[in-house]
DOBA-523893 format. One record per residue: residue number from 1; residue in one letter; y, x, z of N, C-alpha, C in turn. Coordinates in Angstrom, 2 decimals. Example, Ala and Ser with C-alpha at 12.3 -4.5 7.8 and 13.67 -1.06 7.14 Angstrom:
BEGIN
{k->1	r->a	npy->-5.69	npx->13.19	npz->7.80	capy->-4.50	capx->12.30	capz->7.80	cpy->-3.30	cpx->13.20	cpz->7.80} $
{k->2	r->s	npy->-2.25	npx->12.85	npz->7.08	capy->-1.06	capx->13.67	capz->7.14	cpy->0.03	cpx->12.90	cpz->7.87} $
This chain:
BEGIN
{k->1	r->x	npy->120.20	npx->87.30	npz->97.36	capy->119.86	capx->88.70	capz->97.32	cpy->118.40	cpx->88.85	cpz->97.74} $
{k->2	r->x	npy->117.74	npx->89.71	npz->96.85	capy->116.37	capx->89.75	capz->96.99	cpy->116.01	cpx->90.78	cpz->98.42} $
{k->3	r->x	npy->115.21	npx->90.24	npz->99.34	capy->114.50	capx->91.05	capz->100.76	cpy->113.99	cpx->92.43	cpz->100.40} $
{k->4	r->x	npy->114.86	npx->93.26	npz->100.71	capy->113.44	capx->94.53	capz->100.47	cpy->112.66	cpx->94.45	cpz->101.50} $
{k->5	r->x	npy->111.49	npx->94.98	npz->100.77	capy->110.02	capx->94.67	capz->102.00	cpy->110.11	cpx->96.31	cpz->102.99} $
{k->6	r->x	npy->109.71	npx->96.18	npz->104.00	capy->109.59	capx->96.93	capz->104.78	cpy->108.97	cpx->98.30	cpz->104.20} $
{k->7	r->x	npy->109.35	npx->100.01	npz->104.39	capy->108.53	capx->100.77	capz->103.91	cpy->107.13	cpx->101.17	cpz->103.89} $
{k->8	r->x	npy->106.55	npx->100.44	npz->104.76	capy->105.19	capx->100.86	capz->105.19	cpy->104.47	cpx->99.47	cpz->104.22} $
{k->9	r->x	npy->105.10	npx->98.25	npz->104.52	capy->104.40	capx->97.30	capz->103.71	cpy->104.76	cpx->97.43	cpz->102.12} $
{k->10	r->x	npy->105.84	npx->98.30	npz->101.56	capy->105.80	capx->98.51	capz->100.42	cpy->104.67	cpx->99.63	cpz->99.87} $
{k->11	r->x	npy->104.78	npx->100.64	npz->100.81	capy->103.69	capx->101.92	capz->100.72	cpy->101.97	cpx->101.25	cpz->100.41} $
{k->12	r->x	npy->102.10	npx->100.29	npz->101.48	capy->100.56	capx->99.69	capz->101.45	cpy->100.30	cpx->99.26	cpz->100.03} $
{k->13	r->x	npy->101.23	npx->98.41	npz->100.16	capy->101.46	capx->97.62	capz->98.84	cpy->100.74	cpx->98.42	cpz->97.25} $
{k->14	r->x	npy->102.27	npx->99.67	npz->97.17	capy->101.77	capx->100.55	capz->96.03	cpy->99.91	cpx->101.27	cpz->96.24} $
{k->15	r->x	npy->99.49	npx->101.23	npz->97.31	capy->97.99	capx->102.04	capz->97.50	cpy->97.17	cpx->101.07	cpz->97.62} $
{k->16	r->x	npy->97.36	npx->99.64	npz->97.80	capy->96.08	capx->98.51	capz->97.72	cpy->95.32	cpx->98.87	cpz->96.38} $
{k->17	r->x	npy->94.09	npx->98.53	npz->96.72	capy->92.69	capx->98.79	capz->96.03	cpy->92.52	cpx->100.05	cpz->95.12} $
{k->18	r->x	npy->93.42	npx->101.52	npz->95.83	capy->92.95	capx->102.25	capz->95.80	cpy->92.14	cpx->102.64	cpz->96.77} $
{k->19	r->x	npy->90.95	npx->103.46	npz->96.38	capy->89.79	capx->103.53	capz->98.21	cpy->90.00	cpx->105.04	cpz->97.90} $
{k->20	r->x	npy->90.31	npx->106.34	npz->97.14	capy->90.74	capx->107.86	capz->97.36	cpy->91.68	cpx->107.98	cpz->96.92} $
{k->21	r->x	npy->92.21	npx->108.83	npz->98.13	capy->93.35	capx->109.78	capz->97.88	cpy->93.36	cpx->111.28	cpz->97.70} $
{k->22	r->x	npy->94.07	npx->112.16	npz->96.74	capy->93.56	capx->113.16	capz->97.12	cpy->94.97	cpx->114.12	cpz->98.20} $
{k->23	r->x	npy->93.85	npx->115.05	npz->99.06	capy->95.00	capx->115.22	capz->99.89	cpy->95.08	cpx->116.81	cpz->99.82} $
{k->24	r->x	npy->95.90	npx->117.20	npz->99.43	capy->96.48	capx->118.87	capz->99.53	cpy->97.06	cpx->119.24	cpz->100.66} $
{k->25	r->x	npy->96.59	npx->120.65	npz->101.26	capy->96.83	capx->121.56	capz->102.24	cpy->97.26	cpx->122.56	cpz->101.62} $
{k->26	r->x	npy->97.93	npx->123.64	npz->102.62	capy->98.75	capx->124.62	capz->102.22	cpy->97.79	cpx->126.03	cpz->103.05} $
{k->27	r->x	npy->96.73	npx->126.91	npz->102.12	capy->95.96	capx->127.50	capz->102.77	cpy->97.19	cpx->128.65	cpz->103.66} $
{k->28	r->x	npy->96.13	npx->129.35	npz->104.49	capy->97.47	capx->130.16	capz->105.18	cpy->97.93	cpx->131.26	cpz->104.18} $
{k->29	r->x	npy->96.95	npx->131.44	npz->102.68	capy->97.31	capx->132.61	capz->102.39	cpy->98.42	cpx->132.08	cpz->101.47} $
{k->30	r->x	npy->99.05	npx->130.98	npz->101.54	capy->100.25	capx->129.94	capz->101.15	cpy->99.55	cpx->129.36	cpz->99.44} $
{k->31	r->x	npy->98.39	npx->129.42	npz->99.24	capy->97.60	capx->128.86	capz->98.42	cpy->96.95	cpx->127.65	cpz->98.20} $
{k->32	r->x	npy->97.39	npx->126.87	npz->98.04	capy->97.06	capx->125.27	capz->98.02	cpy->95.38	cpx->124.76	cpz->98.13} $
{k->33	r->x	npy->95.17	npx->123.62	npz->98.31	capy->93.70	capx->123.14	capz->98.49	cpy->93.63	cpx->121.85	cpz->98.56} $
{k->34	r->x	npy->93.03	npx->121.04	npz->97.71	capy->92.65	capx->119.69	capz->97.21	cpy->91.37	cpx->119.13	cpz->97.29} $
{k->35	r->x	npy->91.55	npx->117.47	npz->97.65	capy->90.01	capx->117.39	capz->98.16	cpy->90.35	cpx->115.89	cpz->98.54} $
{k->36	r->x	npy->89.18	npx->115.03	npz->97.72	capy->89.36	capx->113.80	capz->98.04	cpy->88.81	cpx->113.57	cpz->99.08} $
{k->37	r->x	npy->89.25	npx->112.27	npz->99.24	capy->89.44	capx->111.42	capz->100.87	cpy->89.08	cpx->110.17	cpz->100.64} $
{k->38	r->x	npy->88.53	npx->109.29	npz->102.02	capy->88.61	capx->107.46	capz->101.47	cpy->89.91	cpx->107.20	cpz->102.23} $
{k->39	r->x	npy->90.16	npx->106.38	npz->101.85	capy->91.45	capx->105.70	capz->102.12	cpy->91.72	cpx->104.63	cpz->103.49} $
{k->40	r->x	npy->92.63	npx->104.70	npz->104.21	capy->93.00	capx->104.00	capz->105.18	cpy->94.27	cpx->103.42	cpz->104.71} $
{k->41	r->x	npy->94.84	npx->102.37	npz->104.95	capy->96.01	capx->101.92	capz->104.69	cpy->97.30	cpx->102.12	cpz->106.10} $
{k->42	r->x	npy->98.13	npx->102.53	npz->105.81	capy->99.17	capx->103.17	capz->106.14	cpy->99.28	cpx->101.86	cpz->108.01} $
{k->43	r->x	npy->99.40	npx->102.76	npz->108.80	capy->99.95	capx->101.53	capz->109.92	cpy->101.20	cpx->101.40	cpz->110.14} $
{k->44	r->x	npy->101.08	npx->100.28	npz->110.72	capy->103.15	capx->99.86	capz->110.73	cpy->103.67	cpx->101.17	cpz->111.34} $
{k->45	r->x	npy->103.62	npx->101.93	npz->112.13	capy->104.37	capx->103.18	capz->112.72	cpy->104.07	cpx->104.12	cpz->111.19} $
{k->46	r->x	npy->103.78	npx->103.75	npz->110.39	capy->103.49	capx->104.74	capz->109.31	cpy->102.53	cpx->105.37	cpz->109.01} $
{k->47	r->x	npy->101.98	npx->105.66	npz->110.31	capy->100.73	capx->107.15	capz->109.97	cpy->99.99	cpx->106.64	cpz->109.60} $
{k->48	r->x	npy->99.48	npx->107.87	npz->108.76	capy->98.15	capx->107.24	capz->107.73	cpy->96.64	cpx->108.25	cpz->107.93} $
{k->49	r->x	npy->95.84	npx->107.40	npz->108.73	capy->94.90	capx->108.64	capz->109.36	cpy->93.27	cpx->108.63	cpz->108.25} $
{k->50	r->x	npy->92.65	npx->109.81	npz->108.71	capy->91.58	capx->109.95	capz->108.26	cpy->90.81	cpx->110.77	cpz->108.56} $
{k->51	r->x	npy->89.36	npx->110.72	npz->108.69	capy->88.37	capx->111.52	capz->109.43	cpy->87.58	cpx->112.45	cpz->108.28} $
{k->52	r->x	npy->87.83	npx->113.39	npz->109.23	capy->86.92	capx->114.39	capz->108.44	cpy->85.90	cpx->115.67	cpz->109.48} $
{k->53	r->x	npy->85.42	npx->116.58	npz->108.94	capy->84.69	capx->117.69	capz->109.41	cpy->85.71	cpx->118.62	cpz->110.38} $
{k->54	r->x	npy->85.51	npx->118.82	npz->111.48	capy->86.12	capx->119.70	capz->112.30	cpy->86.39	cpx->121.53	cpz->111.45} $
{k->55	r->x	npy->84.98	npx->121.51	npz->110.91	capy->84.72	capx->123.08	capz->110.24	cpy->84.99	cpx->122.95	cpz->108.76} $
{k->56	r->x	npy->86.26	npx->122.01	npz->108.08	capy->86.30	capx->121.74	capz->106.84	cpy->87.45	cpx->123.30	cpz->106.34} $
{k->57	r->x	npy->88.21	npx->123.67	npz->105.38	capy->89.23	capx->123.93	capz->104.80	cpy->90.21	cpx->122.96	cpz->105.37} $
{k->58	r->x	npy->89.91	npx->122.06	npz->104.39	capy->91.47	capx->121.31	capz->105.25	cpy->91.95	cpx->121.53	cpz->106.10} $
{k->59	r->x	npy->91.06	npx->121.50	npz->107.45	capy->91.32	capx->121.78	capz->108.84	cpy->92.00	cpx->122.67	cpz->109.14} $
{k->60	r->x	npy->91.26	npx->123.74	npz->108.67	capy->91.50	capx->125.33	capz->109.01	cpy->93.43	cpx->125.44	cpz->108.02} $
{k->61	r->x	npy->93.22	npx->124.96	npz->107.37	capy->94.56	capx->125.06	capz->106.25	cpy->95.93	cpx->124.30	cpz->107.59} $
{k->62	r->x	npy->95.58	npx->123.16	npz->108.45	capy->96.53	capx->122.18	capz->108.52	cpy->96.85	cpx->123.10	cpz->110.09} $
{k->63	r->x	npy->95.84	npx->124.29	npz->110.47	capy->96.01	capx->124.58	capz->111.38	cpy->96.91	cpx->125.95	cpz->111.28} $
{k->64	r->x	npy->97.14	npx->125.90	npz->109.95	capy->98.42	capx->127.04	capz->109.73	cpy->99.56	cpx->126.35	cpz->109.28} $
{k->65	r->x	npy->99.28	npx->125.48	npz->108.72	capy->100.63	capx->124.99	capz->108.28	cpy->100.23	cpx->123.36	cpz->108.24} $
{k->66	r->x	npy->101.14	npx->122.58	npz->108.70	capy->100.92	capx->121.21	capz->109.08	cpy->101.38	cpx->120.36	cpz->107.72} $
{k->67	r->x	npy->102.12	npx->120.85	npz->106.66	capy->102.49	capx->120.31	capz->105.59	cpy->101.78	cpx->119.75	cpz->104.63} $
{k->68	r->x	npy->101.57	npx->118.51	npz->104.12	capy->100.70	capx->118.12	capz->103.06	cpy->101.10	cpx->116.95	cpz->102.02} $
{k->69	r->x	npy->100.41	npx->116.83	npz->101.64	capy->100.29	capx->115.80	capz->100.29	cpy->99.19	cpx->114.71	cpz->99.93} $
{k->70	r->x	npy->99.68	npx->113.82	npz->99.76	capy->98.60	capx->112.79	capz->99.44	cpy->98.70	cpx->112.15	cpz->97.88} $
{k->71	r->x	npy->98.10	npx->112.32	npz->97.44	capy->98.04	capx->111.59	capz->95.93	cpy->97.02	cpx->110.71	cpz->95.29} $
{k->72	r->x	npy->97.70	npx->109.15	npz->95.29	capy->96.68	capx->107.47	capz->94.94	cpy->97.19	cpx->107.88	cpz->93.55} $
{k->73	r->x	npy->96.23	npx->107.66	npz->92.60	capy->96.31	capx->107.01	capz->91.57	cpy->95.83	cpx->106.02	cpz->91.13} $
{k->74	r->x	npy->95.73	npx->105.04	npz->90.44	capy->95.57	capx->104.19	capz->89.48	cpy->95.64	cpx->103.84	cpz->88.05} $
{k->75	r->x	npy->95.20	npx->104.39	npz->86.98	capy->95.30	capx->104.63	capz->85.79	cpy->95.71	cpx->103.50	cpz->85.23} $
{k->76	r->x	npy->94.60	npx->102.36	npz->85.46	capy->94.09	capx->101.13	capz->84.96	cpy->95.40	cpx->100.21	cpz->85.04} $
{k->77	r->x	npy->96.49	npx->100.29	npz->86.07	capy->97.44	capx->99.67	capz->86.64	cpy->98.81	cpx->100.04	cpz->86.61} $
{k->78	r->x	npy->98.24	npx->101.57	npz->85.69	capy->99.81	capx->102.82	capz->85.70	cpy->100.11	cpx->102.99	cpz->87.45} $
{k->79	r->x	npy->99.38	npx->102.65	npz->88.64	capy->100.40	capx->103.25	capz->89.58	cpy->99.75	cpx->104.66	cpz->90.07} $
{k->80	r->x	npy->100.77	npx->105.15	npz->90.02	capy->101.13	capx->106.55	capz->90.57	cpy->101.46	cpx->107.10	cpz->91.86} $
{k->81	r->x	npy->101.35	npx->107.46	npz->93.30	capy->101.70	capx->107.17	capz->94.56	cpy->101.87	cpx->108.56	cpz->95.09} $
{k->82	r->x	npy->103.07	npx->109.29	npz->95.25	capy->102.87	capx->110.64	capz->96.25	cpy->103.62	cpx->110.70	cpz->96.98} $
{k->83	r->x	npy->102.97	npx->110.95	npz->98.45	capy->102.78	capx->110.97	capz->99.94	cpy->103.35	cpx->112.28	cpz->100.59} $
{k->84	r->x	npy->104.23	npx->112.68	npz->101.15	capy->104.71	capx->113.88	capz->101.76	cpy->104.81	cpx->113.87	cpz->103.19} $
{k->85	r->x	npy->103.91	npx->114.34	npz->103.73	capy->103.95	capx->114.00	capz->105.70	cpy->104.06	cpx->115.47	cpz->106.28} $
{k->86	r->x	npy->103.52	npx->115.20	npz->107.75	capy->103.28	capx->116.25	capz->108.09	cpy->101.62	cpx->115.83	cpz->109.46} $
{k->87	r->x	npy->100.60	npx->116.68	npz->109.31	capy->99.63	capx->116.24	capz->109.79	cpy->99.06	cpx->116.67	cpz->111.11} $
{k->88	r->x	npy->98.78	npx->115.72	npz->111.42	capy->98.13	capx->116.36	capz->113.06	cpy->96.48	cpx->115.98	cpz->113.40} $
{k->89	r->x	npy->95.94	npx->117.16	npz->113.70	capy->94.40	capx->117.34	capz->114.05	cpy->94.29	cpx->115.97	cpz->115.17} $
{k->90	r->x	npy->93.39	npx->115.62	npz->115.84	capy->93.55	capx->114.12	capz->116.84	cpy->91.34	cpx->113.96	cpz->116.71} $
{k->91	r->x	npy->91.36	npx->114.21	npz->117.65	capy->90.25	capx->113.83	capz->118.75	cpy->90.57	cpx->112.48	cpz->119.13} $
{k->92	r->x	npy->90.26	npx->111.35	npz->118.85	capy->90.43	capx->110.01	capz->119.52	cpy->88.84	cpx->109.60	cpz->119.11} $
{k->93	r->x	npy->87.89	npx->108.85	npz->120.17	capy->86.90	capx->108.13	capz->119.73	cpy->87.42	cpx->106.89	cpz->119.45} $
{k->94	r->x	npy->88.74	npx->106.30	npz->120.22	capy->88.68	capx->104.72	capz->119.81	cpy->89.05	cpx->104.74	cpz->119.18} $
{k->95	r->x	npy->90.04	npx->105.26	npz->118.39	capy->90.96	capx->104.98	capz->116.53	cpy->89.95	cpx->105.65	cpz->115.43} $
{k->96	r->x	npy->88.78	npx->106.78	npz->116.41	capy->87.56	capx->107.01	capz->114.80	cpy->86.89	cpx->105.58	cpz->114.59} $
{k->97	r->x	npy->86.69	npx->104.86	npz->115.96	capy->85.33	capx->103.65	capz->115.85	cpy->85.71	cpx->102.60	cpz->115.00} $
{k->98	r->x	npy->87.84	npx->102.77	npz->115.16	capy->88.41	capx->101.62	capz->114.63	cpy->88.56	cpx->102.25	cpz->112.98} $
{k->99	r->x	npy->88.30	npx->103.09	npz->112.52	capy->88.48	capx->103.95	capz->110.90	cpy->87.13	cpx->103.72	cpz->110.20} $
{k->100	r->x	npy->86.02	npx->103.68	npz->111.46	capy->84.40	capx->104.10	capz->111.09	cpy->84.12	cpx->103.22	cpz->109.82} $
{k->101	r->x	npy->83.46	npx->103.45	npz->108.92	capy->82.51	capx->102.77	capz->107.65	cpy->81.29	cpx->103.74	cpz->107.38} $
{k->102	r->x	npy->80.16	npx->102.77	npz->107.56	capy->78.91	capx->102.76	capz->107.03	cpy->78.62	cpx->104.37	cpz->106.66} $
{k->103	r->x	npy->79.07	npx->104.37	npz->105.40	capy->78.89	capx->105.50	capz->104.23	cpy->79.32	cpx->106.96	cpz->104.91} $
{k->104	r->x	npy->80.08	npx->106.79	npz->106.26	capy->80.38	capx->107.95	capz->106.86	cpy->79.49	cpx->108.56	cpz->107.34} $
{k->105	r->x	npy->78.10	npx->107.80	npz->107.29	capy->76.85	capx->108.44	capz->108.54	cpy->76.29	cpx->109.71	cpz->107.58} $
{k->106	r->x	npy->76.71	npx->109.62	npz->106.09	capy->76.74	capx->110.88	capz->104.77	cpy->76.84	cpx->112.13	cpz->105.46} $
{k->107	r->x	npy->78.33	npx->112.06	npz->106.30	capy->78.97	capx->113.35	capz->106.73	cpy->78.82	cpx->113.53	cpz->108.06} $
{k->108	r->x	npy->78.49	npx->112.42	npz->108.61	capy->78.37	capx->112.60	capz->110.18	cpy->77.24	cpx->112.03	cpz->110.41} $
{k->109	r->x	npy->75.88	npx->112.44	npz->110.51	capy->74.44	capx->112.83	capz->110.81	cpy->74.41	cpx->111.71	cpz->112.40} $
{k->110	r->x	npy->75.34	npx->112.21	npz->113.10	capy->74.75	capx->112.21	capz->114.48	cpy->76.41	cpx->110.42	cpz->114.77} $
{k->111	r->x	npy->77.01	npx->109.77	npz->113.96	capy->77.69	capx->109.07	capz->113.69	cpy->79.47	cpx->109.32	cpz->114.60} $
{k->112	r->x	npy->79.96	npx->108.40	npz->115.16	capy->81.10	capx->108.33	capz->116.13	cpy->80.57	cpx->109.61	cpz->117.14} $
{k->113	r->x	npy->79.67	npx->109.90	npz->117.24	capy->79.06	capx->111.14	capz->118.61	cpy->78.84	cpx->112.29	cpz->117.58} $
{k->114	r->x	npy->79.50	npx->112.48	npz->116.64	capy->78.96	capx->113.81	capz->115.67	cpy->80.33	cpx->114.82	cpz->116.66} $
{k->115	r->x	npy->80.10	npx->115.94	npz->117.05	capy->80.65	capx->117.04	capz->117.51	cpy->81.70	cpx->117.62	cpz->116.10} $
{k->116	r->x	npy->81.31	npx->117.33	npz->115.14	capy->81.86	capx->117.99	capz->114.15	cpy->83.27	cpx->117.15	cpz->113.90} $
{k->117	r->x	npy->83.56	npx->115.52	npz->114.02	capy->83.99	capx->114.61	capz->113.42	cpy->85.32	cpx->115.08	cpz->114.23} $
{k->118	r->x	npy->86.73	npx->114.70	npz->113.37	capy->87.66	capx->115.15	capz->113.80	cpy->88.46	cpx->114.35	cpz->112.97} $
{k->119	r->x	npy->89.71	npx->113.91	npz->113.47	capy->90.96	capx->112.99	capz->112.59	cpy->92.16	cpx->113.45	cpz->112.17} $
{k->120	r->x	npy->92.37	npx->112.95	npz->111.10	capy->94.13	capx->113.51	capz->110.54	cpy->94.56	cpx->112.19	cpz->110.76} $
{k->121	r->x	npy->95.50	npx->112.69	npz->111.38	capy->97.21	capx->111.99	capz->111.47	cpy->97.99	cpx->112.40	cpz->110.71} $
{k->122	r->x	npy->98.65	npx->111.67	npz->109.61	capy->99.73	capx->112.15	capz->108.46	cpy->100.89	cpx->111.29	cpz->108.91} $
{k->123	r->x	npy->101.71	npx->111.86	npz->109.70	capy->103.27	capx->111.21	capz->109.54	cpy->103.61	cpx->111.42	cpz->108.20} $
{k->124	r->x	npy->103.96	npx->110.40	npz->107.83	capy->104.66	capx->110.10	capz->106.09	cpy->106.48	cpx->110.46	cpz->106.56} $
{k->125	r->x	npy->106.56	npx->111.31	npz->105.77	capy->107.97	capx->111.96	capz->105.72	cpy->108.67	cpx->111.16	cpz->104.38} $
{k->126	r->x	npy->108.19	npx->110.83	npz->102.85	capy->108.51	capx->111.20	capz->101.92	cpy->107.31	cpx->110.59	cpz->100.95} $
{k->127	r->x	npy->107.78	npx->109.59	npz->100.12	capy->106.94	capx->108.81	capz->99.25	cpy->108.04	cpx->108.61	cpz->98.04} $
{k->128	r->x	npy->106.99	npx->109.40	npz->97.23	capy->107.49	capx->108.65	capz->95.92	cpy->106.78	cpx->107.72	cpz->94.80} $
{k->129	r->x	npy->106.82	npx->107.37	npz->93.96	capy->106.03	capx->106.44	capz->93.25	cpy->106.02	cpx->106.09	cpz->91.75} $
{k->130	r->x	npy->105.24	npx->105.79	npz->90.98	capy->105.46	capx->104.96	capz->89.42	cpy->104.78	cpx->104.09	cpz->89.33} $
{k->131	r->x	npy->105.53	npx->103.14	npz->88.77	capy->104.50	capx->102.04	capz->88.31	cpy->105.01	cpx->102.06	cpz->86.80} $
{k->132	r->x	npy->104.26	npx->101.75	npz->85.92	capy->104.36	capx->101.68	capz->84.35	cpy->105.42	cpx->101.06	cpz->83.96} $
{k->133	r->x	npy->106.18	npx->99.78	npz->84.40	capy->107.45	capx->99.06	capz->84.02	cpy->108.49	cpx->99.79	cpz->84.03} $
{k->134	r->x	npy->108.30	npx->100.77	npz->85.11	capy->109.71	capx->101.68	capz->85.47	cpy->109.78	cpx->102.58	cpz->84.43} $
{k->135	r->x	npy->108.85	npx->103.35	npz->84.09	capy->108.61	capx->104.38	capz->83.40	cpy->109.77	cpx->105.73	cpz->84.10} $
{k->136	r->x	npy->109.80	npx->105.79	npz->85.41	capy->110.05	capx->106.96	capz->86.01	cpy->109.99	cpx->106.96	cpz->87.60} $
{k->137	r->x	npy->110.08	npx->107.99	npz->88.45	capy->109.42	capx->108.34	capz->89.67	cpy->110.32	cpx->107.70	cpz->90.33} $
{k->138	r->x	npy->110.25	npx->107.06	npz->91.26	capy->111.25	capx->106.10	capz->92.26	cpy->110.89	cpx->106.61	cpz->94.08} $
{k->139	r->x	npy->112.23	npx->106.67	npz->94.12	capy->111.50	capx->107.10	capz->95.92	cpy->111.61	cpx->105.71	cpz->96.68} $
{k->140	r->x	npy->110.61	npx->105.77	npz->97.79	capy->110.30	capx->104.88	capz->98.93	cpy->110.61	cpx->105.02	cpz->100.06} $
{k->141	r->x	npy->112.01	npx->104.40	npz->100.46	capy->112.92	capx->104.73	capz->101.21	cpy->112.82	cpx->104.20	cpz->102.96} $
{k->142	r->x	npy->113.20	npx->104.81	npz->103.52	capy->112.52	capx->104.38	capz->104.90	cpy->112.23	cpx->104.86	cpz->105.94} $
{k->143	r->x	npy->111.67	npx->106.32	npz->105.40	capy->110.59	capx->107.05	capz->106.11	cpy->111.54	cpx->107.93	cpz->106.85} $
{k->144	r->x	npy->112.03	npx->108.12	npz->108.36	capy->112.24	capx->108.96	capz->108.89	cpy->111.92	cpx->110.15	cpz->109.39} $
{k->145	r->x	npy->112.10	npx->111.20	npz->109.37	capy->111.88	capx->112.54	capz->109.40	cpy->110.55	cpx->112.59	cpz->110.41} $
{k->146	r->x	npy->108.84	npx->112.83	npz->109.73	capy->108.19	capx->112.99	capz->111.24	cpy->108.17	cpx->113.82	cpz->112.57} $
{k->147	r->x	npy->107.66	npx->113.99	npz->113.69	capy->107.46	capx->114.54	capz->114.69	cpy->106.83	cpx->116.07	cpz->114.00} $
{k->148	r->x	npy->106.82	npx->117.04	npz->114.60	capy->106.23	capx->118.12	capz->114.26	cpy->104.62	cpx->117.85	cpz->114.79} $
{k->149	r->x	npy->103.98	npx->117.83	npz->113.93	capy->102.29	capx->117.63	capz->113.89	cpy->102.20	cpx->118.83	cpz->114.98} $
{k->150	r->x	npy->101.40	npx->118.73	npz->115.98	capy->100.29	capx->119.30	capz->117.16	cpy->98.96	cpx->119.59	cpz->116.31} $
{k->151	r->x	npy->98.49	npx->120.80	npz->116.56	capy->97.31	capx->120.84	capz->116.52	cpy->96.23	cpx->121.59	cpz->117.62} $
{k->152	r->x	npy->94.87	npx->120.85	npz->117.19	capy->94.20	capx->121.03	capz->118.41	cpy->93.23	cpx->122.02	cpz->118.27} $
């Protein structure tokens, strides 16, 4: 009998050598909002984090409603990847220093010490997926119900 692989190492799996995701918020006026992201790969506890602008939309969106969406594609490969969590705002300097790349000094001027720089935490609730062989949406089973996202 074949091993199923763990959910987080299958999740990784389906999102390797994608580098954006795009991630949807739920504005408060219950109006959606989309906006690519670079990519972190999922950690064994699941969460899948990422830094952004303190004064973004997103922000302001996740601080009404914690619900979101993440969406990898891959054309070239047929895979298809959508992400259902719930997200939490997170001030940490040591998990930004451990996220940090180069190309971030774009958005953050003043780098790891930018006042503006701020992190999402996405507990993954809910993954579904395609890859071209299947030719239909398969869920990625695993994921226990997250914590209710805090925000700061």
């Amino acid at each position: 009998m074949a091993q199923t692989p763990h959910p987080v190492a299958k999740l990784n799996e389906l999102t390797s050598g994608i580098d954006i995701a795009t991630l949807t918020t739920i504005r408060a006026d219950g109006t959606l909002h989309s906006c690519p992201m670079a990519v972190h790969a999922a950690e064994p506890d699941g969460a899948i984090w990422f830094l952004t602008g303190a004064n973004t939309e997103k922000v302001e969106a996740v601080r009404s409603d914690h619900h979101v969406n993440l969406a990898y594609s891959d054309p070239a490969t047929q895979r298809y990847v959508s992400v259902t969590g719930n997200c939490e705002l997170v001030r940490d300097h040591v998990k930004a220093k451990e996220l940090w790349r180069p190309h971030y000094n774009e958005w953050f001027p003043n780098g790891l010490n930018d006042p503006n720089l701020i992190l999402l935490k996405i507990y993954v609730q809910d993954v579904e997926y395609w890859q071209g062989a299947e030719s239909r949406m398969l869920r990625l089973t695993g994921f226990g119900p997250p914590p209710i996202a805090a925000t700061i």
